[in-house]
C-alpha positions as CSV (number, residue, x, y, z in Angstrom):
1,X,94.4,-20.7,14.3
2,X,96.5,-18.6,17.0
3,X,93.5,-17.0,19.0
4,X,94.5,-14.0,21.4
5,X,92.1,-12.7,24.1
6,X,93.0,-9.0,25.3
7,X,91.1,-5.8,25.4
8,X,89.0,-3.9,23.3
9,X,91.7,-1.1,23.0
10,X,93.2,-0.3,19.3
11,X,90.7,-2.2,17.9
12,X,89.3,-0.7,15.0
13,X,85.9,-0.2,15.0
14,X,84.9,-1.6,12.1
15,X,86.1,-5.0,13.0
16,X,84.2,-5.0,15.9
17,X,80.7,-3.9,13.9
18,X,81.5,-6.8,11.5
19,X,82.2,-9.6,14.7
20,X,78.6,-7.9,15.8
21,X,77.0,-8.4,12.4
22,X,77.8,-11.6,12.3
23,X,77.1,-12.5,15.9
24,X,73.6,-11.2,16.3
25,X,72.6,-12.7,12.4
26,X,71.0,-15.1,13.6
27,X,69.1,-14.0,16.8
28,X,65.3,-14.3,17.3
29,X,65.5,-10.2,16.4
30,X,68.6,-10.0,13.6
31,X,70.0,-6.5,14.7
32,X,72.2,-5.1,12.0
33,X,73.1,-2.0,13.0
34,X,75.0,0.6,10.6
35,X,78.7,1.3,11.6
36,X,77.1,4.6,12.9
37,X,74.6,3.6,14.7
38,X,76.9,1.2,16.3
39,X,79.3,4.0,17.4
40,X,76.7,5.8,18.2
41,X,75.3,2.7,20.4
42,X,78.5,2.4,21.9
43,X,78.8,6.3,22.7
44,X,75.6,6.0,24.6
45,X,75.8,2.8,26.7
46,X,80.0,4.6,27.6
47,X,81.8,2.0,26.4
48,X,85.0,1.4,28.0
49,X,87.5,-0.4,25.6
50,X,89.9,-1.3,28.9
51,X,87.2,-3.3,30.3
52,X,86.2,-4.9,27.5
53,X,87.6,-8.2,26.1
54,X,87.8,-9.8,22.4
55,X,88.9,-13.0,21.1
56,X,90.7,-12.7,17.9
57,X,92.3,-13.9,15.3
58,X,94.9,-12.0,13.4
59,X,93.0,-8.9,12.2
60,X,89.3,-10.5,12.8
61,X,87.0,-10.0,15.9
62,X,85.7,-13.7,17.0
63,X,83.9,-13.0,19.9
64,X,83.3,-9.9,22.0
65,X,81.6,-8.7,25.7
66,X,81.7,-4.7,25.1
67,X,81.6,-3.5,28.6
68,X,80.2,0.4,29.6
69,X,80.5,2.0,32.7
70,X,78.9,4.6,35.1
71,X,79.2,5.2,38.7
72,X,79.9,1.9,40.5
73,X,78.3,-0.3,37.8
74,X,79.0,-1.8,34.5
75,X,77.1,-2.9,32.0
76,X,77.4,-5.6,29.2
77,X,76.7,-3.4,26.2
78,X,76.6,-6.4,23.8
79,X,78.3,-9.8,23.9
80,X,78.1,-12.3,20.8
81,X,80.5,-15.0,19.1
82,X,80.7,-15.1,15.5
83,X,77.9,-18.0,13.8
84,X,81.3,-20.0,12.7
85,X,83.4,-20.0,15.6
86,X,80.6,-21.0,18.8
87,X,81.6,-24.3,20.5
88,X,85.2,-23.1,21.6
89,X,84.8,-21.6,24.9
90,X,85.1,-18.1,23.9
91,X,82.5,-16.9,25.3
92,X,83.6,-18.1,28.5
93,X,87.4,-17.1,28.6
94,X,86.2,-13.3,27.6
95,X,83.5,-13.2,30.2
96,X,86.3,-14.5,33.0
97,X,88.5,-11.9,31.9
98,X,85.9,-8.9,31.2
99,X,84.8,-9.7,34.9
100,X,88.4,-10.0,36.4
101,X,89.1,-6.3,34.7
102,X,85.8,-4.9,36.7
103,X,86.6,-6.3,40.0
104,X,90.3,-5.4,40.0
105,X,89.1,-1.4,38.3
106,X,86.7,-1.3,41.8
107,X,83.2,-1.7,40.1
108,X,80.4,-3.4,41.8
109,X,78.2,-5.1,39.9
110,X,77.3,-5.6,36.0
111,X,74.3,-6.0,34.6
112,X,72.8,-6.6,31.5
113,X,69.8,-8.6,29.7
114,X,69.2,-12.3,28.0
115,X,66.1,-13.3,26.3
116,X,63.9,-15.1,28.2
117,X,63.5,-17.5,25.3
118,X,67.5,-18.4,25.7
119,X,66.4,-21.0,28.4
120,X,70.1,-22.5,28.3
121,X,72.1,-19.2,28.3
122,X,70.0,-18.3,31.0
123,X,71.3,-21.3,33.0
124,X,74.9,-20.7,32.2
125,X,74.8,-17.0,33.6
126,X,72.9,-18.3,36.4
127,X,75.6,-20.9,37.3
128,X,78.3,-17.9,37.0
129,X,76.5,-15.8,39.8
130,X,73.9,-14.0,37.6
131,X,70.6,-13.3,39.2
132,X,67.4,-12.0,37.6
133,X,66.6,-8.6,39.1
134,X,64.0,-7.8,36.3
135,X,62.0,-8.5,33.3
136,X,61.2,-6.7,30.3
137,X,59.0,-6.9,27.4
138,X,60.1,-4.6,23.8
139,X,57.0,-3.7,21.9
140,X,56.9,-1.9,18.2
141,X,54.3,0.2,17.0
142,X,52.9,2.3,14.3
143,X,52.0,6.2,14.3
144,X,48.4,6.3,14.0
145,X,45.9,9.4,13.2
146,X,45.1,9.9,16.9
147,X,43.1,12.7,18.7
148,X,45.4,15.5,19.1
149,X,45.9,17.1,23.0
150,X,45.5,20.8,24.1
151,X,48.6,20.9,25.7
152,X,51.8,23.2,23.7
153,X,54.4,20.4,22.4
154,X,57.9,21.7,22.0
155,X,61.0,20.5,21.2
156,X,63.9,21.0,24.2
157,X,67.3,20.5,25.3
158,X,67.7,17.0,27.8
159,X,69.1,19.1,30.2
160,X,66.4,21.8,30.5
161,X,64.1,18.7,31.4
162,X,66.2,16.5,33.1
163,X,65.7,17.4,36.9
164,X,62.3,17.8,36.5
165,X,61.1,13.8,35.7
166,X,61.6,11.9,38.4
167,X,57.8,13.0,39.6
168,X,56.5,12.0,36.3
169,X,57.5,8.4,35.8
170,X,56.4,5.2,37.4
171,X,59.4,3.1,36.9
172,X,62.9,3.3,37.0
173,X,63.9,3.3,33.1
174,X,66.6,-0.1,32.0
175,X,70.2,1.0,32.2
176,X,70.8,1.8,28.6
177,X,67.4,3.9,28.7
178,X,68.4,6.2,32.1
179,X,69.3,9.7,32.3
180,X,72.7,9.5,32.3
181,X,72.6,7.0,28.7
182,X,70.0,9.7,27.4
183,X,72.5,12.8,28.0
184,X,75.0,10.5,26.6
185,X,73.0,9.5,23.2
186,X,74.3,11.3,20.4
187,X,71.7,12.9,17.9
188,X,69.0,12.3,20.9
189,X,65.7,14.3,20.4
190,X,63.7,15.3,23.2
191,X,60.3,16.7,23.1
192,X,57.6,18.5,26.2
193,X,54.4,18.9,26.8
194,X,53.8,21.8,28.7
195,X,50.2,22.8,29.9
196,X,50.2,26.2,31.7
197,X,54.3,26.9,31.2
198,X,54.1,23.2,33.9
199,X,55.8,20.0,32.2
200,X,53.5,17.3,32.3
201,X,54.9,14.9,29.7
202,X,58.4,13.9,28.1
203,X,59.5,11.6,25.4
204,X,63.6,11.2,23.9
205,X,64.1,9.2,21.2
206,X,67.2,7.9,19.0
207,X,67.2,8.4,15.3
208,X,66.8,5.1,14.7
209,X,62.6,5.6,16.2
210,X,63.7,3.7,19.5
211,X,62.0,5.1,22.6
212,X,64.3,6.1,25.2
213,X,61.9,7.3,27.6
214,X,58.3,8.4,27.7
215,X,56.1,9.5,30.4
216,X,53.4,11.9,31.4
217,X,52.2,13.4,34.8
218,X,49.7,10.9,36.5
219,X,46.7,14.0,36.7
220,X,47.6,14.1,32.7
221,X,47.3,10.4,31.9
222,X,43.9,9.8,29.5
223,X,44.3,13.1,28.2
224,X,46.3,12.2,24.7
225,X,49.7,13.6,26.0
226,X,51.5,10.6,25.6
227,X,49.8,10.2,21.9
228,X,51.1,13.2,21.0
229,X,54.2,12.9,21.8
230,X,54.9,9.9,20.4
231,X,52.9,11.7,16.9
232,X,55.2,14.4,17.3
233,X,58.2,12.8,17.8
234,X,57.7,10.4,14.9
235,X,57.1,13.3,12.8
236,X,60.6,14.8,14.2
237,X,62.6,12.0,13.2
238,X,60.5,11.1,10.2
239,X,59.9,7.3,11.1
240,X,56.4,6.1,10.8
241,X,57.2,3.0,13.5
242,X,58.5,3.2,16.5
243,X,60.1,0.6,19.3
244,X,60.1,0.3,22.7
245,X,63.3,-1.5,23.9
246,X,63.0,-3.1,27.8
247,X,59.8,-1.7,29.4
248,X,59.5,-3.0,32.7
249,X,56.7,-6.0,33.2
250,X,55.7,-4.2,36.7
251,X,55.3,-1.1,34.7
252,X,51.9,-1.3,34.0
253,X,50.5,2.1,32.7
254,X,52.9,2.0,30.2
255,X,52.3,-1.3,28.5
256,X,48.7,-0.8,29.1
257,X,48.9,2.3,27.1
258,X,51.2,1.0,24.7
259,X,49.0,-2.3,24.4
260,X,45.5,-0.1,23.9
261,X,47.4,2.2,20.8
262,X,48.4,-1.2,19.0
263,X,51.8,-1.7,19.9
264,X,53.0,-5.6,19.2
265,X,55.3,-7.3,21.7
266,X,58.3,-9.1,20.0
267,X,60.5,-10.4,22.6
268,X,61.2,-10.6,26.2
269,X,64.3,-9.9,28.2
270,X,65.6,-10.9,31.9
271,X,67.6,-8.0,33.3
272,X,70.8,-10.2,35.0
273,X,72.5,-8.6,37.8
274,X,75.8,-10.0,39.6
275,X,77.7,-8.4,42.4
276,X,81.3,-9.0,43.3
């Protein structure tokens, strides 16, 4: 085996979706996405192929850290080492050189998360100069019949919204869910609640029924705003479940809310941030 470690660049894309496959087969949460949805993952999170690194071996993907960028950070998009070729240090030699690409390119920091059940890769990143700036729970949930709201639901362009939320949300969204990811996300749908012509809620959401962001004015809260925009967007994308991907534990309106409509938590996630 002649094992080469270099950029993500003229890669074809489907060998990195298989090297994911593979990698994540066996997580607590399998995620499988289709070769679209991972394109359309990677297209969202701005992956950069130049800061990325791969182990391979002639045409197959080993192990991979796809890096994305924006503004002074980077992010780790997705790292994972195929189930047959762990215990060789590859995860290691791509990290080194995924980090030595960011500091030389001028970046900052890179952040990213690790399940808080993954005691011992929580340790390594530690001992590399990770800290934990955060932690997150994912819930899922199903649409029920709820009361419906009074206020006019429509569906809108991100951009007609976009300066307008800040006032409406508690806590700072996760990096792959902020505003600049969400203008990003192809096939995005964003819906409004207007009461009045005034916006008083918001809720985008992927294709796939993952939540990028939802929230709703704090003199609107109790009102079934955010019930009906959840209803309506479900109905948009025709998905009767919905999931909630890294919802801050300080944020507690939200998983309150959330928790009180039947959501289920699944797993929870450190957010890891290093600086350099």
């Amino acid at each position: 085996m002649s094992i080469e470690i270099r950029n993500a660049q003229d890669i074809a894309p489907q060998a990195l979706h298989a090297a994911m496959l593979d990698a994540f087969s066996d997580y607590d949460i399998p995620l499988q996405p289709t070769l679209d949805q991972f394109l359309g993952m990677l297209t969202q999170r701005q992956f950069n192929p130049a800061l990325s690194s791969i182990a391979f071996d002639g045409e197959q993907v080993l192990a991979f850290w796809f890096i994305g960028t924006h503004d002074h950070r980077t992010h780790l998009i997705a790292s994972g080492t195929r189930v047959a070729d762990r215990g060789k240090g590859l995860a290691k030699q791509i990290a080194a050189r995924s980090e030595a690409e960011i500091i030389k390119a001028g970046f900052k920091l890179i952040q990213f998360e690790c399940f808080t059940s993954n005691q011992r890769a929580l340790g390594l990143y530690q001992k590399q100069g990770h800290e934990i700036h955060r932690e997150f729970d994912c819930f899922v949930m199903e649409i029920g019949d709820w009361a419906e709201s009074d206020c006019e639901i429509k569906k809108v362009e991100w951009a007609t919204i976009a300066p307008r939320i800040e006032a409406l949300r508690d806590v700072m969204p996760s990096w792959q869910n902020e505003d600049f990811a969400v203008a990003a996300a192809p096939d995005a749908t964003c819906l409004a609640a207007f009461q009045a012509e005034q916006l008083i809620g918001y809720i985008a959401i992927a294709p796939s029924g993952a939540i990028y962001q939802l929230a709703v004015a704090k003199n609107h809260r109790r009102k079934h705003v955010g019930r009906a925009l959840l209803h309506n967007a479900a109905t948009a994308i025709n998905k009767p479940k919905l999931a909630f991907i890294n919802i801050d534990k300080l944020d507690a309106e939200t998983i309150g809310f959330l928790t009180h409509l039947g959501a289920q938590k699944t797993v929870s996630q450190y957010e890891l941030i290093k600086r350099f």
